[in-house]
C-alpha positions in Angstrom: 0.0 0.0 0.0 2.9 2.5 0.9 4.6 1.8 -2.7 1.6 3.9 -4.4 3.1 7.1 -2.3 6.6 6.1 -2.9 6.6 8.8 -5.8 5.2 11.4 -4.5 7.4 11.1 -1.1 10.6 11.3 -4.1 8.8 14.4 -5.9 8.4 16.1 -2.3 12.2 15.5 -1.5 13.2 16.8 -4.4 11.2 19.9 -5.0 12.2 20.4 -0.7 16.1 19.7 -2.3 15.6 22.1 -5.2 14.2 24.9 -3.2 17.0 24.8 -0.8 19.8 24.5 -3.7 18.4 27.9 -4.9 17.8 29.9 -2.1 21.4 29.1 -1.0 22.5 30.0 -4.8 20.5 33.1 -4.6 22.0 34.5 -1.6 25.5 33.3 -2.2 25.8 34.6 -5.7 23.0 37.5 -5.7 24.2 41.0 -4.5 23.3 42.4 -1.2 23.7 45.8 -0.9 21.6 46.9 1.6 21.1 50.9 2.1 18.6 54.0 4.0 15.6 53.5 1.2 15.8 50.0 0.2 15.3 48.9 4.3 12.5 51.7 4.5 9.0 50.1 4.9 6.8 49.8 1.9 3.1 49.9 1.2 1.0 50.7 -2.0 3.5 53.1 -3.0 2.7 55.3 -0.7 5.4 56.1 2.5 3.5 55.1 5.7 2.2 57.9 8.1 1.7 57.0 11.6 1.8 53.6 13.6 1.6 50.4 12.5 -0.7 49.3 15.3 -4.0 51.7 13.9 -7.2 51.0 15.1 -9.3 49.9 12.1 -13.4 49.5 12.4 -14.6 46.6 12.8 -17.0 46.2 9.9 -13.6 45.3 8.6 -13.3 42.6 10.0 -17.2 41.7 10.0 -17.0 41.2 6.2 -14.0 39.7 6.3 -15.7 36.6 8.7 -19.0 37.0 6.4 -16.6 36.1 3.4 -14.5 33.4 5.1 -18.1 31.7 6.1 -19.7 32.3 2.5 -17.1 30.9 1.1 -16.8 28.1 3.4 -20.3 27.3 2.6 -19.3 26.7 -1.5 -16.9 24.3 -0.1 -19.8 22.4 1.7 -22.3 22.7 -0.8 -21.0 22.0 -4.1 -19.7 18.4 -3.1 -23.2 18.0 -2.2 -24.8 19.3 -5.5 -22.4 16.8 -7.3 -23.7 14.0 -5.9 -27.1 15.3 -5.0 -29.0 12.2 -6.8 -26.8 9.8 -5.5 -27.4 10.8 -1.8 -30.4 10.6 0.2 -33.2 12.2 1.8 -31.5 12.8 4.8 -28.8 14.6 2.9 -31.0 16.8 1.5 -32.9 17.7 4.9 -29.1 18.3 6.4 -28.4 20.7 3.5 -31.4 22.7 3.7 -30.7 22.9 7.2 -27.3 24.2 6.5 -28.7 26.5 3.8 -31.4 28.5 6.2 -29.2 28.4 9.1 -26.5 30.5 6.9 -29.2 32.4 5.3 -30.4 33.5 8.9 -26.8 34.7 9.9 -27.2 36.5 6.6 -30.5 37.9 7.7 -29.0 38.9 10.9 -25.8 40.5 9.4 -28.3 42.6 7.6 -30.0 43.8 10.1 -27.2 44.6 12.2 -26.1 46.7 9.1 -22.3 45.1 8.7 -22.7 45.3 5.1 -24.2 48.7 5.2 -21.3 51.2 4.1 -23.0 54.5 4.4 -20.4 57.4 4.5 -22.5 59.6 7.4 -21.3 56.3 9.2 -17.9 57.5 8.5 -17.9 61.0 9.0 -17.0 61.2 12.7 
């Protein structure tokens, strides 16, 4: 049984062996000539202002979870449409449960007004 992953153990030493190789080639033969700018922190072009440890609002990072569990929910659900004849009734009542229970959160997420991005909000 462990011969079938026999190649695939080779192909991961190998691509572990090659990326090693030229990192060590890279910074042996590459130049390094560090100075004032090239050390300076970088971001979208622009030079930062302020402190790194900003405060941002938290509708940030309420979309941000709303994406990670939408997405997660693709994950769960399109496996299941696949299949979906092959499966049973039971299945199908433990998908639509999934399905309304994310389509509450969605409901309440709405109400809540995370995904309302009104400026006025903004402006204070």
């Amino acid at each position: 049984m462990l011969d079938n992953y026999f190649p695939i153990l080779i192909l991961a030493v190998i691509a572990i062996f090659l990326a090693l190789v030229l990192l060590t080639l890279s910074r042996v033969l590459g130049p390094y000539r560090p100075n004032k700018n090239k050390l300076n922190p970088y971001e979208s072009g622009m030079d930062p202002v302020g402190e790194a440890r900003e405060r941002y609002s938290i509708s940030f990072y309420l979309v941000a979870m709303e994406f990670i569990v939408f997405d997660l929910e693709v994950v769960f659900i399109y496996p299941w449409a696949v299949r979906y004849l092959d499966l049973g009734f039971g299945t199908f009542v433990a998908m639509m449960v999934f399905i309304v229970m994310l389509f509450v959160g969605l409901l309440y997420t709405l109400k809540k007004g995370t995904l309302d991005w009104d400026l006025k909000q903004f402006k204070s």
